[in-house]
Backbone as CSV, one residue per row, in Angstrom:
resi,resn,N_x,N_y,N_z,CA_x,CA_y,CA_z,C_x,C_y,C_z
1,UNK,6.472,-20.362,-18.581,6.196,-18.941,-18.712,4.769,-18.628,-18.250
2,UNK,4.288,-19.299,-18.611,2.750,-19.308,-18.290,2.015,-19.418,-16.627
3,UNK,2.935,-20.432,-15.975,2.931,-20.050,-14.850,3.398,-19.492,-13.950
4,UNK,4.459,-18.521,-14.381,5.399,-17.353,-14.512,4.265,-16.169,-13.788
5,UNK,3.480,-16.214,-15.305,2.825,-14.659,-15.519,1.616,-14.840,-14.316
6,UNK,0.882,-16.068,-14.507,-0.156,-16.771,-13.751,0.137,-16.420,-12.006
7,UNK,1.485,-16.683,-11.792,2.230,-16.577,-10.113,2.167,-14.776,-10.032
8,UNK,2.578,-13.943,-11.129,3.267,-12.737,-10.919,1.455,-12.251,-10.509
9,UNK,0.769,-12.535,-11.378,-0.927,-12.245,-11.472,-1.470,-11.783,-9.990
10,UNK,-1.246,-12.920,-9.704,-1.869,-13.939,-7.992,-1.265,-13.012,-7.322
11,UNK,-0.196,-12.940,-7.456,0.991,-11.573,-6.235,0.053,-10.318,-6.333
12,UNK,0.119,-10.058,-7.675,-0.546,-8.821,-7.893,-2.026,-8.271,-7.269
13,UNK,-2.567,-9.071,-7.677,-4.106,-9.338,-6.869,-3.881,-9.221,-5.602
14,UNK,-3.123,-10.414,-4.918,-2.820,-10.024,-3.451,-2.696,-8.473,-2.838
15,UNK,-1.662,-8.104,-3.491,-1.039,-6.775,-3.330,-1.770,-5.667,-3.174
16,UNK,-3.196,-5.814,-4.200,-4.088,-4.629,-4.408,-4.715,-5.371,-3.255
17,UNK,-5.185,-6.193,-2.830,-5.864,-6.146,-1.954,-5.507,-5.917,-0.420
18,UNK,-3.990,-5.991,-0.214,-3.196,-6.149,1.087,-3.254,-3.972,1.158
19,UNK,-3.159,-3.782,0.107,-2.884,-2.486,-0.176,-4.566,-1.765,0.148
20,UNK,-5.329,-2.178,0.280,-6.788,-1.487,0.011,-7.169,-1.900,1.795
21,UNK,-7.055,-3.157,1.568,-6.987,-3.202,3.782,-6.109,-2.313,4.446
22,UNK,-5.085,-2.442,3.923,-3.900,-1.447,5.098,-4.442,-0.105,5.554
23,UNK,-5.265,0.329,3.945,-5.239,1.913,3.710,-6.616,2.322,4.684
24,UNK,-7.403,1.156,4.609,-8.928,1.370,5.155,-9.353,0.774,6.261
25,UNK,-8.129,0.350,7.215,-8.355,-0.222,8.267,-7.699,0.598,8.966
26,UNK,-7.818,0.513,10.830,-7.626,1.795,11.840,-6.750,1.030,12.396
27,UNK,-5.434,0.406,12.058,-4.651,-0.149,12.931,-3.186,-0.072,12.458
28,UNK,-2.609,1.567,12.436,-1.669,1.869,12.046,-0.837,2.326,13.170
29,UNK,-1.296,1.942,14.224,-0.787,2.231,15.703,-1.694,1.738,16.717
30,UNK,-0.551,0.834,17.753,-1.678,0.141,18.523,-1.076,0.224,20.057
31,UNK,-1.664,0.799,21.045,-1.201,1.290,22.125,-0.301,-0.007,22.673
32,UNK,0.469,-0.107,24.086,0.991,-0.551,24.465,-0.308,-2.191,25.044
33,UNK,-1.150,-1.382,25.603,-1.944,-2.399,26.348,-3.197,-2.928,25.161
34,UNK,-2.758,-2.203,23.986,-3.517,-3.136,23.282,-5.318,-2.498,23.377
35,UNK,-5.817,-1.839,23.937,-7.127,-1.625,23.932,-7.591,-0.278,23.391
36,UNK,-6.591,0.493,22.208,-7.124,1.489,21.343,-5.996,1.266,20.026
37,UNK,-6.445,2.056,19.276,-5.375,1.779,17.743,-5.353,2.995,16.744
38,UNK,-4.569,3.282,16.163,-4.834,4.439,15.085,-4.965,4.255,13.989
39,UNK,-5.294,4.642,13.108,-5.489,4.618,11.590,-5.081,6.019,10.665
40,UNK,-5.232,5.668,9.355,-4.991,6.862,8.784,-6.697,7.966,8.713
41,UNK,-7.423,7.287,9.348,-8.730,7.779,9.308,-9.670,7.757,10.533
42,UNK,-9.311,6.728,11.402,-9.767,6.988,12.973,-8.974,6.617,14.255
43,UNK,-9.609,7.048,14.906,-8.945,6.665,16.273,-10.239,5.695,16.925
44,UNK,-9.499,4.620,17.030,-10.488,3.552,18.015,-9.778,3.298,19.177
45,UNK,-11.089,3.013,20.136,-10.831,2.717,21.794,-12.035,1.656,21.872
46,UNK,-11.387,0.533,22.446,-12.085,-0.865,23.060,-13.274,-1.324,22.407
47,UNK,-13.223,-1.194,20.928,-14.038,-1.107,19.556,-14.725,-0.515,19.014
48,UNK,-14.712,0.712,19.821,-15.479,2.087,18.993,-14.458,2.945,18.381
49,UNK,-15.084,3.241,17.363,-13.997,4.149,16.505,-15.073,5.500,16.552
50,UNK,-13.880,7.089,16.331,-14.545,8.024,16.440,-14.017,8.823,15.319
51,UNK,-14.288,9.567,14.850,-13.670,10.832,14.207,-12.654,11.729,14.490
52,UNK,-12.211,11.195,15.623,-11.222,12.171,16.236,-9.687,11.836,16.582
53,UNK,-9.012,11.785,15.188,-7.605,11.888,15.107,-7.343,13.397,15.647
54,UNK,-6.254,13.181,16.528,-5.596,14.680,17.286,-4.827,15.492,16.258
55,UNK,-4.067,14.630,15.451,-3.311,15.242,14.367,-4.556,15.317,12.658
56,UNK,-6.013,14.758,13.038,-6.347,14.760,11.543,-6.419,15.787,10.921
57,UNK,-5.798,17.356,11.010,-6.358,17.957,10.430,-4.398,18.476,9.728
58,UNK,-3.385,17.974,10.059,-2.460,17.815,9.662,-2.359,17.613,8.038
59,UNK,-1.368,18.290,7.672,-0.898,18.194,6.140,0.061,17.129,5.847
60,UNK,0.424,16.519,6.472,1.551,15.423,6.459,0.396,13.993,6.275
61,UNK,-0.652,14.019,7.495,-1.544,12.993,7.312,-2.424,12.816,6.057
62,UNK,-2.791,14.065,5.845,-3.655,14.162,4.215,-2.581,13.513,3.728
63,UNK,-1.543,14.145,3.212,-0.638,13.272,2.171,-0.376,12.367,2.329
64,UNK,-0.666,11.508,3.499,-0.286,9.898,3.908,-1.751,9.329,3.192
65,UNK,-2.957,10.114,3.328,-3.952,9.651,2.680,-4.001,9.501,1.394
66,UNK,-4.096,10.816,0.827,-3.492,10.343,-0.783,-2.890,9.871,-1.447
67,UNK,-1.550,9.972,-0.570,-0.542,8.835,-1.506,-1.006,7.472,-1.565
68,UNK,-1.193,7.297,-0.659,-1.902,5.802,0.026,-3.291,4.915,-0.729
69,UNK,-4.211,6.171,-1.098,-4.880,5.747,-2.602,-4.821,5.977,-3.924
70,UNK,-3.872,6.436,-3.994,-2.706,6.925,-5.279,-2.317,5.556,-5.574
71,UNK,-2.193,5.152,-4.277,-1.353,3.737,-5.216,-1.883,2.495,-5.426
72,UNK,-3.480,2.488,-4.579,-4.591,1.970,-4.821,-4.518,2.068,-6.180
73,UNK,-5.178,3.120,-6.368,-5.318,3.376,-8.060,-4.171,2.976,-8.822
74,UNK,-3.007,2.904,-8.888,-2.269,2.912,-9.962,-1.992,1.520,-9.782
75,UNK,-2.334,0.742,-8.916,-2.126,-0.263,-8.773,-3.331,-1.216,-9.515
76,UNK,-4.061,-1.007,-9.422,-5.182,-1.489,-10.247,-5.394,-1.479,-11.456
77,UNK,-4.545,0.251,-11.871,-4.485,0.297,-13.389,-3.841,-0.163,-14.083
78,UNK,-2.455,-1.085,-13.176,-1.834,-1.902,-13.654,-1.653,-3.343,-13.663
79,UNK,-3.022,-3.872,-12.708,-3.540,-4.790,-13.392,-4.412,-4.817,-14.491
80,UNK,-5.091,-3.506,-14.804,-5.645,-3.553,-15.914,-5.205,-3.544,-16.853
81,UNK,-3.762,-2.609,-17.010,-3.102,-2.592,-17.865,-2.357,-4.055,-18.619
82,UNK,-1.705,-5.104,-17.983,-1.053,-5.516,-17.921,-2.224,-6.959,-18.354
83,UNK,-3.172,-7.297,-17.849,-4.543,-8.221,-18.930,-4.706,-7.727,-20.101
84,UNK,-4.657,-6.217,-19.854,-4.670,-6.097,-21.373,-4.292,-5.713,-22.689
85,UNK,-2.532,-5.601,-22.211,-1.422,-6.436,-22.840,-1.021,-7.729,-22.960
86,UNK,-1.453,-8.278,-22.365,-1.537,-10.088,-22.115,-2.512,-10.304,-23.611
87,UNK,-3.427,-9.767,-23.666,-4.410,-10.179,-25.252,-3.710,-9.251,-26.363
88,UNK,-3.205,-8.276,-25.873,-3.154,-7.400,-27.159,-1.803,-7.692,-28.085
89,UNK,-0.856,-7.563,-26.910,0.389,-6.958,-27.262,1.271,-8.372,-28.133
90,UNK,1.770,-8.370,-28.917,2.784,-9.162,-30.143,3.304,-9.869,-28.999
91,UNK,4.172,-11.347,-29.943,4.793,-12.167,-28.615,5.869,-11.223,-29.017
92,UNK,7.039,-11.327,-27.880,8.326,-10.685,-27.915,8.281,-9.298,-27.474
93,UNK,7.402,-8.594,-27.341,7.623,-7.651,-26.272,7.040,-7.573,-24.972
94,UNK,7.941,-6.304,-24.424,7.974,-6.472,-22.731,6.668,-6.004,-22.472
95,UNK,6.293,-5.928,-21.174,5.279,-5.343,-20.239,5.507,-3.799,-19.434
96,UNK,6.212,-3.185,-20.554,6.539,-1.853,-20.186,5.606,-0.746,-19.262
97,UNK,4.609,-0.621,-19.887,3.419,-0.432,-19.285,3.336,-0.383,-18.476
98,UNK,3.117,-1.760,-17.780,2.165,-2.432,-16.947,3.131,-2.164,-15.922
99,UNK,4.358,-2.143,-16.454,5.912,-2.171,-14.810,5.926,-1.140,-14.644
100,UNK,5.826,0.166,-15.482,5.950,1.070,-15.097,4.793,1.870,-13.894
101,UNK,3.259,1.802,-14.310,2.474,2.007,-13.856,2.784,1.811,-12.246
102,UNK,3.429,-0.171,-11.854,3.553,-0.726,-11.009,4.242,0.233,-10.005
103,UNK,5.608,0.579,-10.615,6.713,1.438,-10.112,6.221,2.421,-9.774
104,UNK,5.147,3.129,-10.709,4.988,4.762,-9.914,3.921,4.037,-8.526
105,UNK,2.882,2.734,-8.284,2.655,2.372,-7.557,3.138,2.419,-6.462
106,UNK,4.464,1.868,-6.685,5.440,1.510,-5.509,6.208,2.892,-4.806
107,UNK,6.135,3.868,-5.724,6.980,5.392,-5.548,5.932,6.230,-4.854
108,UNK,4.809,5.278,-4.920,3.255,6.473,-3.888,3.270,5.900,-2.268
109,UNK,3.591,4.470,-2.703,3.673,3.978,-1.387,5.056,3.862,-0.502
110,UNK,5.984,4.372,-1.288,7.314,4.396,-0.686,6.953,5.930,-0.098
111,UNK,6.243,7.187,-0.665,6.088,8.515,-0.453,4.981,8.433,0.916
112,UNK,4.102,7.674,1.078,3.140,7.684,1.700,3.753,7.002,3.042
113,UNK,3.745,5.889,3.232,4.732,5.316,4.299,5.866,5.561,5.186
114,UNK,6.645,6.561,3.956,7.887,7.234,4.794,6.976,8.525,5.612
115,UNK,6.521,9.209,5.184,5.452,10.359,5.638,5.217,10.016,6.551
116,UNK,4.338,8.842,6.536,4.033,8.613,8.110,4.927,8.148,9.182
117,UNK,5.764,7.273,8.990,7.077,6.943,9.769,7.584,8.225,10.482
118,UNK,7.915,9.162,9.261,8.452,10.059,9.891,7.783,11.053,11.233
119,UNK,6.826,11.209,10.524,5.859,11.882,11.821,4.543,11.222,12.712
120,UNK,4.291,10.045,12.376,3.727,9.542,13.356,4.175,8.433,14.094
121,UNK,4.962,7.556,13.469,5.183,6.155,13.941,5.509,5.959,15.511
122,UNK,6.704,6.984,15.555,7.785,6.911,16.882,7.043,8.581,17.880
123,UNK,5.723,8.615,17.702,5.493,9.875,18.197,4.894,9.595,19.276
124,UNK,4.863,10.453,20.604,3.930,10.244,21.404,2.207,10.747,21.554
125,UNK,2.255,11.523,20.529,0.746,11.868,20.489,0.228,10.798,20.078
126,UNK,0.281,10.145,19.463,-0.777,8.869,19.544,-1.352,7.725,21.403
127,UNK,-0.870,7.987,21.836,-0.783,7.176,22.947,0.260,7.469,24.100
128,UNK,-0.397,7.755,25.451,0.664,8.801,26.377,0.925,7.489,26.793
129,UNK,0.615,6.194,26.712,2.278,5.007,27.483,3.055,4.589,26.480
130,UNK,2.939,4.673,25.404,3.754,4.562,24.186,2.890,3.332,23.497
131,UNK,3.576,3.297,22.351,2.550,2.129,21.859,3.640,1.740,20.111
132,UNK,3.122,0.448,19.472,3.855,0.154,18.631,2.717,-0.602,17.348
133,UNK,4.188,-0.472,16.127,2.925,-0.340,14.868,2.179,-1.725,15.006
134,UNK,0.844,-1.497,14.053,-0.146,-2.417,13.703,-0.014,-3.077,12.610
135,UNK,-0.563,-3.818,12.741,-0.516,-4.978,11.263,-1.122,-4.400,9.716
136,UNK,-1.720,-2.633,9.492,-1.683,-1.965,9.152,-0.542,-1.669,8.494
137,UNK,0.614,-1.107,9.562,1.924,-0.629,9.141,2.902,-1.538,8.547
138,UNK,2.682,-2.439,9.083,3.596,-3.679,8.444,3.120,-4.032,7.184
139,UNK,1.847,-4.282,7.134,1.106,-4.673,5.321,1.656,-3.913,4.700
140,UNK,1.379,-2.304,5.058,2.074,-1.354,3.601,3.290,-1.764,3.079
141,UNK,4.321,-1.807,4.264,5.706,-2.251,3.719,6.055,-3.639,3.098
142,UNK,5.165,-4.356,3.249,5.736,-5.854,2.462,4.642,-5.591,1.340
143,UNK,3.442,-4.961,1.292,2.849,-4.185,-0.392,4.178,-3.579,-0.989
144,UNK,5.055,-2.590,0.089,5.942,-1.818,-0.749,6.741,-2.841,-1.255
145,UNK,7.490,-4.015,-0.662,8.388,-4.819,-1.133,7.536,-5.566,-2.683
146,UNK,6.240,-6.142,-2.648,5.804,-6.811,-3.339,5.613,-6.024,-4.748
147,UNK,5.127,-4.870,-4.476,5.207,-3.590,-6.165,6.184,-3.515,-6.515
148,UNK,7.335,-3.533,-5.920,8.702,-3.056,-6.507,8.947,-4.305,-7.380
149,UNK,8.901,-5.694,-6.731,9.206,-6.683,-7.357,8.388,-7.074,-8.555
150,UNK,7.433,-7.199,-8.368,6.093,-6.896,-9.570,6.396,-6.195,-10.724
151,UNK,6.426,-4.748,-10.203,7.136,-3.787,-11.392,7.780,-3.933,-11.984
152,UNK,9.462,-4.884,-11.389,10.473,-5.012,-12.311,10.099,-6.054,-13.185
153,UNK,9.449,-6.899,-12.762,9.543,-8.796,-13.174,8.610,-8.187,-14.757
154,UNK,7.660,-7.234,-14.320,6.586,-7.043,-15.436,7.717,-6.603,-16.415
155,UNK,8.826,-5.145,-16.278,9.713,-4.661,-17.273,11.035,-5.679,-17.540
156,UNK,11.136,-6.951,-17.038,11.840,-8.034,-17.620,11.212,-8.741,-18.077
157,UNK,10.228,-9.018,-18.118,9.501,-10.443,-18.642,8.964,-10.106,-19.972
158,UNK,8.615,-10.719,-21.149,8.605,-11.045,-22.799,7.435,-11.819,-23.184
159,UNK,6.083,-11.397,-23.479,5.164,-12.133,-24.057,5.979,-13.030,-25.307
160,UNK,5.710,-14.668,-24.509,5.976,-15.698,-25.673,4.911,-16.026,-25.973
């Protein structure tokens, strides 16, 4: 059990941190030839980054932003949460808490991700030869796979 909670921990940690790169790095679109990239916060060309997303002033992108540290945050609060139910809480109950927190985690980044899919991923304003996602876009979604699993394991699992 112990190295149960110890493994679920380590994921978790990972997660906030796979989750805090994705959100703050500019490589959520990466042209065809490879020598510019997008982000949820800049547009870079051949390693300069500028201020000038074409769509940044978009309402779809804000909400890709917020959700996106929405789940930063709730993700953190549920590692906090969840240490400190580990000291507090009686043996024999669950990690209700701590899974739940996880879940609305996972429900910011399922909200945030689809947002952008939908309107930026497959778009051509990012790049007039076309271009395909970054290692950015891919992190969020295996964060999204890793919270969901997290979340539940926390609302099955039983301080012994």
């Amino acid at each position: 059990m112990l190295v149960l909670l110890a493994g679920i921990f380590v994921v978790h940690i990972a997660a906030a941190i796979m989750l805090f790169v994705s959100t703050i790095s500019n490589v959520w679109m990466v042209s065809s030839d490879v020598l510019s990239s997008v982000g949820l916060w800049k547009n870079c060309t051949q390693g300069t980054c500028d201020d000038s997303l074409i769509y940044g002033n978009e309402d779809a992108l804000k909400a890709v932003q917020a959700f996106m540290i929405l789940s930063i945050i709730f993700s953190l609060i549920s590692l906090v949460v969840f240490v400190f139910q580990l000291f507090t809480m009686e043996k024999g109950n669950r990690f209700f808490l701590s899974g739940s927190t996880m879940l609305v985690c996972w429900f910011c980044i399922l909200v945030g991700v689809s947002i952008y899919t939908h309107h930026y991923a497959h778009s051509d304003r990012n790049f007039a030869s076309g271009g395909h996602q970054g290692y950015c876009f891919i992190l969020t979604w295996i964060c999204f796979c890793f919270t969901f699993i997290i979340g539940i394991l926390y609302m099955v699992l039983r301080k012994k």
